[in-house]
N, C-alpha and C positions, 0 to 999 in steps of 0.2 A: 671253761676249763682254765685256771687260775694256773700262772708260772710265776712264783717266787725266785728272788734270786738274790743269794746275798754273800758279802765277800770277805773272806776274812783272811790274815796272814795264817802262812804254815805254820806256827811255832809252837806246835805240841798239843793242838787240840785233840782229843778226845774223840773217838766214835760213840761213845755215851754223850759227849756235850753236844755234838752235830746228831744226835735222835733227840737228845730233849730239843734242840733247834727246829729240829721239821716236825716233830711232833705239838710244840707250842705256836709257829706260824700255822700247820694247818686245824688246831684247834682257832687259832683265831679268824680264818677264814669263815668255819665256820659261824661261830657267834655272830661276826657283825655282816657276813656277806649270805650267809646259810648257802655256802660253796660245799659241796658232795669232797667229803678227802680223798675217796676214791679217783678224784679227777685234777687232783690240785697238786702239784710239781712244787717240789721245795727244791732249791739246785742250791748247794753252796759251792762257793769257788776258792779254793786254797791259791794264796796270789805270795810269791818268795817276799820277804819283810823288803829283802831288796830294791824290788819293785813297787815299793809302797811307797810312798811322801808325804807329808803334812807342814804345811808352813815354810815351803822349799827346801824343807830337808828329809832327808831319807827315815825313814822308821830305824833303823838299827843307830844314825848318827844323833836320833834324837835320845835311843834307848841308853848310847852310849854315855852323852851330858847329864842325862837324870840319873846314870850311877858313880860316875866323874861330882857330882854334888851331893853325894851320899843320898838321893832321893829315889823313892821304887818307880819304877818305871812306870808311867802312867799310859803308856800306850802298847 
């Protein structure tokens, strides 16, 4: 019984984007694992952008510089 788990910031996703997500993860279970979907857990985890960091800085202070540089946020 297969538990996926995967984590994204809260920032407006989608309940159509998190079904295409567990419905894509457990299509690929199947294919390459031939895992029953019936038994296979997709969890996603909404985590505050707050709480987030890359590169020692926070998600929203990175989001902030990439639009302080006219640039779209790449994260």
């Amino acid at each position: 019984m297969p538990c996926v788990n995967i984590r994204i910031t809260n920032d407006g996703t989608t309940a159509s984007q998190k079904q295409q997500i567990i419905d894509g993860v457990s299509e690929l279970l199947v294919r390459v694992f031939n895992k029953d979907p019936a038994e296979t857990f997709v969890i996603i985890d909404e985590v505050d952008s707050d709480n987030w960091g890359l590169n020692s800085k926070s998600i929203p202070a990175i989001r902030h510089r990439q639009i302080k540089e006219d640039r779209p946020p790449s994260v």
